[in-house]
Each structure stands twice: as C-alpha cells, then as structure tokens.
C-alpha distance (Angstrom), angle and dihedral (degrees) to the residues before:
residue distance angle dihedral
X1 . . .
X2 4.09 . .
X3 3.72 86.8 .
X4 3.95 99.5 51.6
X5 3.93 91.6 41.2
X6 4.08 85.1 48.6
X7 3.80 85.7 56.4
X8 3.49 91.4 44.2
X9 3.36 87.0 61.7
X10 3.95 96.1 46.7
X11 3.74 90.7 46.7
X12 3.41 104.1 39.5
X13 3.59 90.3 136.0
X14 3.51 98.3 80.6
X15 4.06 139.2 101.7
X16 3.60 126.1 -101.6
X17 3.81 90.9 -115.9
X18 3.73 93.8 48.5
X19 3.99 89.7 58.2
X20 3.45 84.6 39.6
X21 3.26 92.0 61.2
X22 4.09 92.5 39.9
X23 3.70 88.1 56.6
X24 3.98 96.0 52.9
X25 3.32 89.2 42.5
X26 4.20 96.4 57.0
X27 3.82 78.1 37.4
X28 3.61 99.0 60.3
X29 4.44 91.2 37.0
X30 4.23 90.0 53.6
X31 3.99 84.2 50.5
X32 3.36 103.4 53.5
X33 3.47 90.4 41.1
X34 3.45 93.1 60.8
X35 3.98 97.7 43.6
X36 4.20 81.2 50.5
X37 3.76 90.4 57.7
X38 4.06 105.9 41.2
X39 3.50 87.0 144.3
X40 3.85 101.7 67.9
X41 3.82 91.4 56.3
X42 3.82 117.5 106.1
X43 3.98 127.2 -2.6
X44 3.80 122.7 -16.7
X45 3.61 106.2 -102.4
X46 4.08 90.8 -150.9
X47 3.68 133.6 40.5
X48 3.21 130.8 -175.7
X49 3.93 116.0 -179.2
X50 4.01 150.5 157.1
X51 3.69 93.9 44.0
X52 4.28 141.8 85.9
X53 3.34 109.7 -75.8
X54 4.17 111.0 -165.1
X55 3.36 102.1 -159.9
X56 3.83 97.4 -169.5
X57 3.95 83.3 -140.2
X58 3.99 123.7 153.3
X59 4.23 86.2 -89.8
X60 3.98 88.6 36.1
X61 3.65 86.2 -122.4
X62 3.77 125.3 -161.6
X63 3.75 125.4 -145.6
X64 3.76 136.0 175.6
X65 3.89 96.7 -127.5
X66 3.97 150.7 5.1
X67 3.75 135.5 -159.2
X68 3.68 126.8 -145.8
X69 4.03 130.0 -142.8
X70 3.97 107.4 -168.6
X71 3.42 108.1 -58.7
X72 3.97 97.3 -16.1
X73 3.76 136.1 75.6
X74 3.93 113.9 -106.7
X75 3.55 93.9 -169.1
X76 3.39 156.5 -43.0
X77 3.99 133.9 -122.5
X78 3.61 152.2 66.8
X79 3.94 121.2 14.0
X80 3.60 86.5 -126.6
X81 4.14 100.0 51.4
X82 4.63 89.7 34.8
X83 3.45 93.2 52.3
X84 4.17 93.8 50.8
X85 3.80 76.9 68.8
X86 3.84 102.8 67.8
X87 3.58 130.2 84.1
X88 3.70 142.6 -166.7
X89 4.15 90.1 -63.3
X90 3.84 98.1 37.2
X91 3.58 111.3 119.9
X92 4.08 106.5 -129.7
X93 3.94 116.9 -164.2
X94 3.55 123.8 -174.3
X95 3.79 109.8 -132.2
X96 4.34 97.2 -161.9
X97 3.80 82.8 -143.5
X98 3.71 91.6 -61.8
X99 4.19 115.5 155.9
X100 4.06 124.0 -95.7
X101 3.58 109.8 -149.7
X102 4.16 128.0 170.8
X103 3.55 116.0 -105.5
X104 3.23 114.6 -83.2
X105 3.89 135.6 -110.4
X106 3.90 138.4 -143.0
X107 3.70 108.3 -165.5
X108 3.93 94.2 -159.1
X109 3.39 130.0 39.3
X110 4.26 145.1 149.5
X111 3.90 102.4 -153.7
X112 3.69 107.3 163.2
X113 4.01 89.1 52.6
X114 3.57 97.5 39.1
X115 3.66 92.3 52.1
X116 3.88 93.1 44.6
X117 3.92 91.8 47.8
X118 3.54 97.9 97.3
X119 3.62 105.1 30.8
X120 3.29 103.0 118.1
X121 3.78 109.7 28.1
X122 3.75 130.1 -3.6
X123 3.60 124.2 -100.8
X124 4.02 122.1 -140.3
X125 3.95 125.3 -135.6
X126 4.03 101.5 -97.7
X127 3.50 112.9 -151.1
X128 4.14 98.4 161.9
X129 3.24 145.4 37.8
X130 3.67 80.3 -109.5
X131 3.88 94.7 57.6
X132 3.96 91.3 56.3
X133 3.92 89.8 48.7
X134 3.88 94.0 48.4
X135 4.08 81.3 50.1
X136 3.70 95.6 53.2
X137 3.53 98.6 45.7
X138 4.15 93.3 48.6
X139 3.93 83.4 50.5
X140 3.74 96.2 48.1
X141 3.55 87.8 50.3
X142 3.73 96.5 48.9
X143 3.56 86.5 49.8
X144 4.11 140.9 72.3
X145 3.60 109.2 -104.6
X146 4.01 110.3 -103.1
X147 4.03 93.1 37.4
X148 3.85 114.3 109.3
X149 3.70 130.8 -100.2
X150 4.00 117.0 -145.0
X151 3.82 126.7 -168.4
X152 4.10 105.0 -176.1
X153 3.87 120.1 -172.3
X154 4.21 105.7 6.2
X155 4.03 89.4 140.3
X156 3.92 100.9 -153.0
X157 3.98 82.7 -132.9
X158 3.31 90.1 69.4
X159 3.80 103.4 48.4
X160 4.59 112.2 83.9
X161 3.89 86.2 -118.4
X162 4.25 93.0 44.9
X163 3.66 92.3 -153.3
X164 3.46 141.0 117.3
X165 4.08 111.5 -101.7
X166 3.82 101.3 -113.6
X167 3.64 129.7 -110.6
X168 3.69 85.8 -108.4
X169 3.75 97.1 46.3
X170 3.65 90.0 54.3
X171 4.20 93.5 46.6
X172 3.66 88.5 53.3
X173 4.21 92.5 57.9
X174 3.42 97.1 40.2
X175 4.11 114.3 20.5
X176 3.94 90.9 158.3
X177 3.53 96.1 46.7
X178 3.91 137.4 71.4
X179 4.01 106.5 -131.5
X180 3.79 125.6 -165.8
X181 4.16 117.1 -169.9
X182 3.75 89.7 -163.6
X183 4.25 108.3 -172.5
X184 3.76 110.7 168.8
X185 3.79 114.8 -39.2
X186 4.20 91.4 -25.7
X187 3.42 127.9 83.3
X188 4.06 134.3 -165.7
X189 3.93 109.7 -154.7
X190 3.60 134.9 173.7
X191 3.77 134.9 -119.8
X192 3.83 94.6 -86.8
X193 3.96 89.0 49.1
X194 3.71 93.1 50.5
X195 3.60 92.7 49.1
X196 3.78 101.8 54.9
X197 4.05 87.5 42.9
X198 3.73 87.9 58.6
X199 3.79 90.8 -121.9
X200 4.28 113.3 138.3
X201 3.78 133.5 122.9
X202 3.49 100.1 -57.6
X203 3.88 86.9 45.2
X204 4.51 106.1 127.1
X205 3.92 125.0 -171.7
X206 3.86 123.0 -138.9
X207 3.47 114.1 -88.3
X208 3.96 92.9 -115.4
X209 4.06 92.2 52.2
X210 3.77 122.6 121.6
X211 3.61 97.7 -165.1
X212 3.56 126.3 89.9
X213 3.84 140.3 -143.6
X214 3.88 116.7 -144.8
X215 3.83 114.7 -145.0
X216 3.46 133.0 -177.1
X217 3.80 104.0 -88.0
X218 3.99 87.2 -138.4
X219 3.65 107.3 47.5
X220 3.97 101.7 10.0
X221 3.38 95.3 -126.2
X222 3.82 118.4 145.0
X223 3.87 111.0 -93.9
X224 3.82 80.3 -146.9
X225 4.58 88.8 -112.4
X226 4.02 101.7 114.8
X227 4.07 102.5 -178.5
X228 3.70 114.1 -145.9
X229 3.62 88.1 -3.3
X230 3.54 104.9 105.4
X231 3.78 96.3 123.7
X232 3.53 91.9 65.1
X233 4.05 95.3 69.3
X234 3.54 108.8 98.5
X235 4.03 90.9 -138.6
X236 3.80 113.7 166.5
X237 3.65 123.6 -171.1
X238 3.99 106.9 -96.8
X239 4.80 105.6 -108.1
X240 3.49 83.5 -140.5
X241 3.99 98.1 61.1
X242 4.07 120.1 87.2
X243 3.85 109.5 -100.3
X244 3.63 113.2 -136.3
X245 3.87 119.9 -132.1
X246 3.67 130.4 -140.7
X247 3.59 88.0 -104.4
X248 4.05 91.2 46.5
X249 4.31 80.8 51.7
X250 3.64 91.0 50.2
X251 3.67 92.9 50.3
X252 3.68 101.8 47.8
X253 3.91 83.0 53.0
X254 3.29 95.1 54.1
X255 4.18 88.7 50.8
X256 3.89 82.5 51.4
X257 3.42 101.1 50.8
X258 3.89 96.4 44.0
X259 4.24 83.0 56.0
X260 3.72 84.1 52.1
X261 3.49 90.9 56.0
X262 4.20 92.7 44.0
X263 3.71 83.6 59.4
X264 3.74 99.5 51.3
X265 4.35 99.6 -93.4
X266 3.52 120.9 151.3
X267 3.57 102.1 153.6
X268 4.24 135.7 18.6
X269 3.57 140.5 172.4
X270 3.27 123.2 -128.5
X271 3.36 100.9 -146.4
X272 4.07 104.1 -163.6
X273 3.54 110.9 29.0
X274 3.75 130.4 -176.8
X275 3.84 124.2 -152.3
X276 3.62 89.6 -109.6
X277 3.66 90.0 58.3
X278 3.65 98.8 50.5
X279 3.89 86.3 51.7
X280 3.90 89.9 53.8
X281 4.02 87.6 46.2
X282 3.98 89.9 47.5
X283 4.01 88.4 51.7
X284 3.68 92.4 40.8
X285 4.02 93.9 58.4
X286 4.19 94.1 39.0
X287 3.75 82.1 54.2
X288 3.85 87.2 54.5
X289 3.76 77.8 -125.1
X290 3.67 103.0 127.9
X291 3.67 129.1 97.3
X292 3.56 120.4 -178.1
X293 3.89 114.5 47.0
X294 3.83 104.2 -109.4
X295 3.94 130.6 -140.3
X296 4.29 115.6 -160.4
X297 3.74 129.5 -146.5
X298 3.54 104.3 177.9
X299 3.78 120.0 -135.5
X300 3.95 116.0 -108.0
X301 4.08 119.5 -168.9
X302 4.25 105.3 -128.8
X303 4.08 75.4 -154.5
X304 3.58 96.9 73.3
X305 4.08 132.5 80.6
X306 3.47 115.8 -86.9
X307 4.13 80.7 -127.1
X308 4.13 80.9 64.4
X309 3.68 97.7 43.0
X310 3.80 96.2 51.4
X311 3.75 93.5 55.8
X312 3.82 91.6 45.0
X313 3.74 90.2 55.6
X314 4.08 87.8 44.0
X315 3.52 83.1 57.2
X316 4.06 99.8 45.8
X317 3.95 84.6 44.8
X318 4.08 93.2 53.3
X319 4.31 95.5 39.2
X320 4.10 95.4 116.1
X321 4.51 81.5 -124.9
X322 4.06 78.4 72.2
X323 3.53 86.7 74.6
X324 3.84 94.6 28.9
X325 4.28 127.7 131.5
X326 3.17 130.0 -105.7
X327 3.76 106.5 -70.8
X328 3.96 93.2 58.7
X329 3.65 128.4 7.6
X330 3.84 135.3 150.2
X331 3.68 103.6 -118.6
X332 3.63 114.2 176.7
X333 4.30 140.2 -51.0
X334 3.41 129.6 -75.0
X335 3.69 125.4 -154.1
X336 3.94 147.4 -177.8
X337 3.97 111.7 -109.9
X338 4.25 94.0 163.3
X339 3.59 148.8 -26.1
X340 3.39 134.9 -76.0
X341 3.77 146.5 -75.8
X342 4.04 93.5 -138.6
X343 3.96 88.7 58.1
X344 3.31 107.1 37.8
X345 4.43 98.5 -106.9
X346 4.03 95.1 101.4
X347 3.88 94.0 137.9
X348 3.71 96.3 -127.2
X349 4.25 132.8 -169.1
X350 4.15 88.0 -132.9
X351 3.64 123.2 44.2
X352 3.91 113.6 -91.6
X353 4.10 82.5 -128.6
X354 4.02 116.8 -138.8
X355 3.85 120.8 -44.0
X356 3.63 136.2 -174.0
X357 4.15 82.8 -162.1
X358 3.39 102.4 56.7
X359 3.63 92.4 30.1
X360 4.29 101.2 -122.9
X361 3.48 120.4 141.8
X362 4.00 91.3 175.9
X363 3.54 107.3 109.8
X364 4.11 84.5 -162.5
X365 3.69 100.0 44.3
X366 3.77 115.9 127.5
X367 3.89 110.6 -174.1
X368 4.08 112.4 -96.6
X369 3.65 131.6 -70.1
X370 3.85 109.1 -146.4
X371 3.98 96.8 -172.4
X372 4.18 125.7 43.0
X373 3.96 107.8 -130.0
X374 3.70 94.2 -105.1
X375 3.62 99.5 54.6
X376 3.75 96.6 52.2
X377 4.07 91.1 44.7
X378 3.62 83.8 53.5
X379 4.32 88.2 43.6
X380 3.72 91.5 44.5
X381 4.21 92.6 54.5
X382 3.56 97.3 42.6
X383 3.86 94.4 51.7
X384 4.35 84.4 48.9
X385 3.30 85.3 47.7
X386 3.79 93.9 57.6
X387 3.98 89.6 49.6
X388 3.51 95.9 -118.1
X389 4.60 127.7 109.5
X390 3.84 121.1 -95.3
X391 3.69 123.4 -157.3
X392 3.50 136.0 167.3
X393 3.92 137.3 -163.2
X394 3.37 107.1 -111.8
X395 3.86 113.8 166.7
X396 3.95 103.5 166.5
X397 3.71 112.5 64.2
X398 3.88 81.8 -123.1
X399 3.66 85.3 72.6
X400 3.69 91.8 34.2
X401 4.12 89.3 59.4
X402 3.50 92.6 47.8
X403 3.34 111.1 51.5
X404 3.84 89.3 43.8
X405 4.02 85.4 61.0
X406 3.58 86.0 49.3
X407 4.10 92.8 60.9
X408 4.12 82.3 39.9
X409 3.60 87.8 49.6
X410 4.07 89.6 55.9
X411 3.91 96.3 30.6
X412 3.70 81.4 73.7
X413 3.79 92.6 68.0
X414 3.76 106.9 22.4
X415 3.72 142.5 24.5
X416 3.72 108.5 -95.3
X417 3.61 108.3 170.6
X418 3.66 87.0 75.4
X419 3.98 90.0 67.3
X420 3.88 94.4 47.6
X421 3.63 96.3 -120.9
X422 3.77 99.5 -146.9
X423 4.25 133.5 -169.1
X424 4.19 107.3 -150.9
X425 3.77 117.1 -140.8
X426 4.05 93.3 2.5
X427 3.65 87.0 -172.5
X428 4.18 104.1 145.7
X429 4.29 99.6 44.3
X430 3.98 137.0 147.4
X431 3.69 144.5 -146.7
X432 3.31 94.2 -98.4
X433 4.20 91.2 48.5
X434 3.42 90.5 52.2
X435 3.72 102.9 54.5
X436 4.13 90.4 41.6
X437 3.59 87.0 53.0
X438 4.23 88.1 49.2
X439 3.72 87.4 50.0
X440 3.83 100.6 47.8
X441 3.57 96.3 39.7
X442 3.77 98.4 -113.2
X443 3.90 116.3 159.7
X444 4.03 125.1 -161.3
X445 3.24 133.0 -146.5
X446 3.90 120.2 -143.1
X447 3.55 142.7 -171.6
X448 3.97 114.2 -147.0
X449 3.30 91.4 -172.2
X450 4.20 99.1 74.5
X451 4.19 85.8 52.0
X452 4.55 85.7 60.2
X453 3.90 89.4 33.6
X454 4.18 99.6 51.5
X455 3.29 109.4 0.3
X456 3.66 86.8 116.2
X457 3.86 101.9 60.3
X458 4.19 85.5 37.5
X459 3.59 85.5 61.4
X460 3.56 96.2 38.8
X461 4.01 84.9 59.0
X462 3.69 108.1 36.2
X463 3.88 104.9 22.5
X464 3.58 131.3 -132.1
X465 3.83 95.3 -71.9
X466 3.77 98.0 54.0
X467 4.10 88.8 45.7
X468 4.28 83.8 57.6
X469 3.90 77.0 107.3
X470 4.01 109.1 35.8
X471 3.73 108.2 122.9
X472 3.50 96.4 -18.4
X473 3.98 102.4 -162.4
X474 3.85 107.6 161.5
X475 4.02 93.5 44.6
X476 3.81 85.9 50.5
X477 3.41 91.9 55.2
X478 3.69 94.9 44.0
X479 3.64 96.2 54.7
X480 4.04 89.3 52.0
X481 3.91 91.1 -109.7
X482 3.81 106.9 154.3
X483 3.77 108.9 -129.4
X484 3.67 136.0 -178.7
X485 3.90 138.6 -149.8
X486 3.67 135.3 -129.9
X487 3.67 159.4 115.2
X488 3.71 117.0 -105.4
X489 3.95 83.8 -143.3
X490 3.90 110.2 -171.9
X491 3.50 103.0 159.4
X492 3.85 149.0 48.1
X493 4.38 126.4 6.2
X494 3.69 101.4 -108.9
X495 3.75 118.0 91.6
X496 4.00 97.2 -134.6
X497 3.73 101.3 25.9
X498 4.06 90.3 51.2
X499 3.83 115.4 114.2
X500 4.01 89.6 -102.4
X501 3.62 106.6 15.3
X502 3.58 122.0 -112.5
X503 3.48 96.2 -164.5
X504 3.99 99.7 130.8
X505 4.18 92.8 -161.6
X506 4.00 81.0 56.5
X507 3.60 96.1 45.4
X508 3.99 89.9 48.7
X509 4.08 91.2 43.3
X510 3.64 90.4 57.2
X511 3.98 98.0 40.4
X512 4.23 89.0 58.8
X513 3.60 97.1 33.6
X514 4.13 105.0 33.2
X515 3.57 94.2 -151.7
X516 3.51 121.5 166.8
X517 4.04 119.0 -141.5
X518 4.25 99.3 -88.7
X519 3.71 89.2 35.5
X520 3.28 116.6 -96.7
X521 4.24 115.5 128.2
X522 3.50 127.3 -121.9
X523 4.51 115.5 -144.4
X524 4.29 86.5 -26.7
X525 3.95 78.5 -164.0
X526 3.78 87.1 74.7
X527 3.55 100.0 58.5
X528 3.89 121.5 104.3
X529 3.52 139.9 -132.4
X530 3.46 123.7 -98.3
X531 3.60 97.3 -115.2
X532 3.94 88.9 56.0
X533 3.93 87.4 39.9
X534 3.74 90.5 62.3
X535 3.59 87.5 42.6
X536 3.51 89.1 52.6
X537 3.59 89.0 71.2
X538 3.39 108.6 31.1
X539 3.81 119.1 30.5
X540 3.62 104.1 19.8
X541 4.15 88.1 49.6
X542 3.49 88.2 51.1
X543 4.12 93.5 59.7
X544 4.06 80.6 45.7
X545 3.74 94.7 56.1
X546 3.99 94.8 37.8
X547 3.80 88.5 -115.2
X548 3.47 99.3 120.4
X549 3.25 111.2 103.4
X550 4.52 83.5 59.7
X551 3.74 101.4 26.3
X552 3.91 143.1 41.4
X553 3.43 101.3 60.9
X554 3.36 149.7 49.8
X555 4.10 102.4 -117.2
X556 3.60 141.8 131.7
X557 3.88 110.4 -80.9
X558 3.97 93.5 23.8
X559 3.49 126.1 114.2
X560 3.96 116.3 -90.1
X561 4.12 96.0 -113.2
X562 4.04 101.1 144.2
X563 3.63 141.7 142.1
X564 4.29 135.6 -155.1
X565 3.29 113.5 -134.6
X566 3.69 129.0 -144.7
X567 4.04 94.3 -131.7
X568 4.13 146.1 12.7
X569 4.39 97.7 -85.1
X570 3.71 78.5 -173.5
X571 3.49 99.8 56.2
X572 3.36 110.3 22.3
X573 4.10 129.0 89.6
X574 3.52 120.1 -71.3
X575 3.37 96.3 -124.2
X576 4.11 93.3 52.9
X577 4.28 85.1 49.2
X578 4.12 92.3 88.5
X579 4.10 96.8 46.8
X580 3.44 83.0 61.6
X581 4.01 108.5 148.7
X582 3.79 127.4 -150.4
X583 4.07 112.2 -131.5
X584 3.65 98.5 -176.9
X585 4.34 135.7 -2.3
X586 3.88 117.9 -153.7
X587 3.60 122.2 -162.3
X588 3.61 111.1 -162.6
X589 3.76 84.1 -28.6
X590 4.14 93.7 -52.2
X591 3.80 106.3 120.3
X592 3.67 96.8 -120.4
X593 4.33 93.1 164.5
X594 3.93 120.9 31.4
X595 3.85 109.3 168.3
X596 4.17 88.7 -144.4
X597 3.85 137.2 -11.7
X598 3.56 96.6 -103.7
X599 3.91 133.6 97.3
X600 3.96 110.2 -87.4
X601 3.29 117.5 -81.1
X602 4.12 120.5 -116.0
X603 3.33 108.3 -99.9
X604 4.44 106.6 -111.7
C-alpha cells in the first residue's frame, strides 16, 4: 500500500468519490489480472533445473532453470530462486547441465502426403537414373499390366546423371504400364502415359495456359516432359494397390508427428492445405491426438477466376479455425506464382540459358509465370482484406520481384505488415528485393535444406556470380527482414531419409555454414550465426506462423513447448552442430518426446 498512500499524499486534493472510484478501479485491474493468470497460483507443477536454459529472449538470455504452471512458463532463473517455487506435487528433474531450448519450428511443411507416401509400398533412395528404372520395373511387376506407375519427388538435381529419365528409358522398364515422374508442377511420362492423357504431336494447349509441352525440335513429337502440366495426365490410382482409410491417414499422422517431436518439433505450418486436411487436423486435436501446434495456409488453384478465388478466401477467412488458438488455426492462403529451381520452371528475370539438365534448348526461356500481375495484386488485397497472411512460392527472383510489387502495390492503400505478407522458398532474390521487403515488412520463409541438396547442379547452371543472391540468410538478417526456416518435406517418415530433409539440426548446419553436399561452400558470407540459426527456427518462425505471442521462446506467460538437448550447439564444433540429438520434447509442459525412460544422463 506505500505506493497508494504516497499518492494519497500527492493527490490529496481530490474527493472521496474520485478515490473511490481510483480504488475500485485498481480493484477491479488486480482482479482480472489474477483470473487472467490462474496458472501462476500455487506450486510449479514442472521444474526443470541445473542446466543452460536458452531462452531465445530479445538479449538471448541464458539461465540455469525454469518452472512450469500448466501449460505456461512461471518463470525463469536461478536454481536457487525456481526451485522456491515447487511444492509437494511439483515434478523436479535434474538437467546434469544438459541445454533447454524452445520447441522448435518448421515453417513449411506437407503432412497428410508425407505421411501417406509410403503406405502402401516402400520407396528406395534414388540416386540415378538407374535407381528410378530399377523402381519402375519392381512396380510394374508388382502390378497388373494397364494400372499406372507414379514416381513423386526424384528431383533430377539430385540424381549423378541430373537429368530427366527419357521417354524411352521409361518405355523400356515399363512397356505395359503408363508412368508419370511427377517433381513439382512438371512431369516426365512415357509413351503409354501420353497416350491415355490424349497428349501426341498434334496435341495444342489453351491459349490462356502457362504450362508447356516440350517436343522434339525435329519431329515435334512430345519428349514426354509437360511443365506445369501435371493435371493433364490422366493418372488413376492402380485397383490392385491397398487404399488407405481415414483411420489408416490418421495413423500415419500420428507416426509423423511423434518423429517431429524426436527431432525437436513443436509447431509446423502446413503450408498448402486442402479441406480434407484441415478436417483430419480438426479430428486430430478433439482427439487430444495432436502434437505439434499447427499453423494453415490454405491451398488456392492460380487456375481458377479471380471471381472463384475471392469466395474461396471468404470462405478460409470465415472457417471458425480462422479465429482458432494456438494448437490449430487457419492462418492465411498459399498459392503457386512459378515453377521450380529443381526442374528447371523457376520463373527467372534472366534467361536460364540452354541445358542438357533441365532439358531447354530455348536460349530465351525464362521459367513459367502461373499468375498475370493484375490478378495476383487483386489476390493479394482480397486475402488482406479478409484479415488473414498471403504467400506465394516464388522460386525465380522473377517471381520473387513480382509478388513483392504486389504487397507494394497494396501497401499503398492498406497496412500490410500487420498480415505478415510472406514470399515461400525466396530462393533467387536481390539487393534491391531485400531492402523492399525490410521496408514493407515482408518475411520469407526458406528451406536450407535445397542450398546442401542441389547446390551443386545450381551452380553448375548459373555460376557463382549469379548465385551472389541464392538463399541469402545473413543479408536478410542484416537488413531486419524476418525470415523463417524449414523443409518443405513431402515425402517419406524419417527425418534424414525424407525427400527434403526435415531434420532442423541439418537445416541450421547448412544455414551457418552454406555447405553444399561433397563439401564445397556456397557465398560463406551468407551464413548465420548460431544464435540467429536457432532463431531461425524458433523465434523468427513463430512471428511467421502468428504464434508469437505463445511460442518461440522460453518466457514467462508462454506456453511450455521445450526440448533437452544432448550437447552445448553453442559451444560445441561445427561439425558435431547437425548430429544434434533431442533428450526430451515438451508440449505445453506434457512430455510428448523422451529419448528413453531413464533419468538424464550427465552430460560428458
């Protein structure tokens, strides 16, 4: 009370009813306070203490320990002042010195078809051209002749001869059945595949298409590689292949998840959802089934009318999950702006020149475009307008450059930095990008992984000089642009055998040290720091997934997601950074990942 009666004394002046008032006033504020905090009252129901805990904080303070309330963090500090907050109930582990981290977060993910990737069959690592013709012929034999044969996600810059197989190659392994090698939006098919998709020499697009067929500049035959086209191939799941039930999807997720978890996960986007995946989310978390808090962009077709687009985003901004908490929620809509780097459709400001790799003999050709500039200025204000986050992928810096006009475009009439305007992948960028992006408040998300996975080929095609901008990290961080880290996993359970990795000690190996797979290092002036690696993943996702204000670091009033570590990632060699193993995983203080049943270790 010394500081009322000291403004008693300063105020003396006033009426009985006015400090009446006063004192309900500070009466009613100290009350709801309380009833907003119920979960600091009484004994911490977790401790953890005697280790390093990396708060992730604005200072990137470091404590010894840190008490949990429910779901929320009551504090962190000293052993000796933390552990005056337990009680007779409070569960007290030892840490042996071990390292606190927050959970982590992957800013882009593809659960429900990652998890469902293998369902059926299992798919081996292909490294050659070889590898994917062993795989087609074991799947032709395993099924009826007629029935289709799909590869998904073999980037050609990841196989020794970083081509596409040919539509020859492909006829000879499987000349009963139709085969599509489907990477990104293109697809390479063979002559049975072409035929029952109606696509020969005689074979036109619609005027307004993007996509492209590539024909043999001789006889005009189709090569068999369609780019952005992959909705023309009349593929139809194979009546001899095991059909997966909602409860076999559910499942598989679950297995996912949990792997997140191993890895250190807490929370993910996933970054183009279909309705039938935010219904298997929903079920998921009423089940109490979910374990990593989960951010949505819903999915948006560039194909359809903008008439049809604005009423799906009306509908995405009205689903009750747009106004969900922090273990679901709708957050904004992702769409398709242009192809890819791995496959040779990265919509590019400079010609991607000829190549035997990506199979382009157009001296001119510039990647594709999948949306005119007017249409996606219009796209990107109605989904503002709706209150929730657009993004695009945009690989080239062609797209890159666009769709940052596009938020400059509607910064002109509205505030967008509220609605985290965001570029997914931002692979190819520029100076000039970057500092428009740190003066509109755009953010990026990035995946690490693709520079270690292809950086060879990229360099291969480009050079050195042109890849001055690939990934850019440090200069991103320099210019205050808030970026985010993750995998863009698709395929396969397994966090290092995945098609794109979502190993997060990887991801943040590869962002500080910029090492390409065989060793060499791409622009070592772009790599970060390990304090902004780990915020890389953890805090400046969080802002991304408009989790903030719960998740991404370890402070009082924010949700309990943490992991143990098995060694010092700020002290210990580079090269031991990426083995990195995950002790324990807390969800909102529930122990959701615990390496083995005993106590921890102490730390060697």
């Amino acid at each position: 009370m010394f500081c009322f009666r000291r403004q008693f004394e300063v105020h003396g002046g006033r009426s009985a009813a006015a400090w009446a008032r006063l004192f309900l006033g500070i009466t009613f504020l100290v009350t709801a306070a309380q009833r907003a905090q119920p979960e600091q009252e009484g004994a911490a129901d977790l401790i953890l203490h005697n280790g390093e805990i990396v708060t992730v904080d604005r200072d990137f303070s470091v404590h010894e320990a840190i008490a949990v309330k429910g779901k929320r963090i009551v504090r962190v500090g000293s052993n000796e002042a933390i552990l005056r907050l337990g009680g007779a109930d409070t569960k007290v582990v030892d840490l042996n010195g071990r390292m606190v981290l927050p959970g982590l977060i992957d800013s882009h993910t593809h659960p429900t078809g990652a998890a469902m990737y293998e369902f059926d069959h299992r798919v081996p690592t292909m490294s050659s051209i070889a590898d994917v013709l062993e795989h087609v012929r074991d799947r032709a034999e395993a099924l009826k002749d007629g029935e289709w044969i799909r590869i998904s996600q073999v980037f050609i810059t990841r196989l020794d001869e970083r081509r596409y197989p040919t539509r020859e190659e492909l006829d000879k392994a499987a000349p009963n059945n139709p085969v599509v090698f489907r990477t990104g939006p293109d697809v390479s098919l063979n002559s049975p595949a072409l035929r029952r998709s109606g696509i020969d020499k005689e074979f036109k697009l619609p005027d307004e298409s993007s996509g492209k067929v590539e024909r043999d500049p001789e006889t005009g035959e189709p090569t068999g590689i369609l780019r952005n086209l992959r909705h023309l191939v009349a593929y139809e799941a194979p009546d001899s292949q095991e059909k997966p039930t909602d409860k076999d999807r559910r499942r598989r997720l679950r297995r996912l998840f949990a792997d997140y978890n191993s890895v250190g996960l807490t929370s993910i986007a996933d970054r183009a959802a279909s309705g039938s995946a935010v219904k298997r989310y929903q079920k998921l978390r009423d089940a109490g089934e979910l374990s990593v808090r989960m951010a949505v962009s819903r999915h948006l077709s560039s194909d359809d009318s903008l008439d049809a687009i604005r009423k799906r985003i009306e509908q995405a901004a009205s689903h009750p999950l747009a106004r969900g908490g922090p273990m679901l929620r709708i957050i904004g809509i992702k769409m398709f702006l242009d192809g890819g780097m791995l496959t040779g459709s990265a919509y590019m400001r400079e010609p991607w020149g000829k190549s035997e790799i990506y199979s382009i003999d157009d001296p001119n050709y510039r990647g594709l475009r999948f949306i005119p500039q007017e249409k996606l200025e219009s796209i990107v204000k109605a989904t503002f307008q709706s209150g929730l986050q657009f993004t695009a992928h945009s690989v080239g810096d062609g797209a890159v450059h666009a769709l940052i006009d596009a938020y400059q475009q509607a910064a002109q009439s509205m505030p967008i930095r509220k609605y985290r305007p965001c570029i997914t992948h931002s692979n190819f960028m520029s100076k000039e990008a970057i500092r428009k992006m740190s003066r509109l408040g755009i953010i990026a998300d990035i995946q690490p992984a693709w520079l270690y996975l292809d950086g060879r080929t990229l360099l291969e095609q480009f050079g050195k000089e042109r890849l001055e901008y690939f990934q850019p990290l440090a200069s991103l961080f320099r210019h205050g642009v808030i970026t985010g880290g993750g995998s863009d996993h698709m395929q396969k359970i397994g966090s290092r055998r995945s098609v794109n990795p979502y190993n997060p000690w990887l991801g943040m190996w590869i962002a500080m040290t910029r090492r390409m797979e065989g060793g060499k290092q791409l622009h070592r002036e772009d790599g970060l720091s390990r304090e902004q690696a780990i915020r890389f993943y953890t805090r400046n996702n969080a802002y991304l997934l408009f989790l903030d204000r719960d998740v991404g670091s370890l402070e009082k009033g924010k949700l309990a997601d943490m992991i143990v570590l098995d060694r010092d990632i700020l002290e210990c060699p580079m090269d031991d950074f990426r083995q990195a193993q995950v002790l324990r995983t807390y969800l909102g203080g529930k122990l959701v990942y615990q390496a083995d049943s005993r106590n921890l270790p102490s730390r060697s």
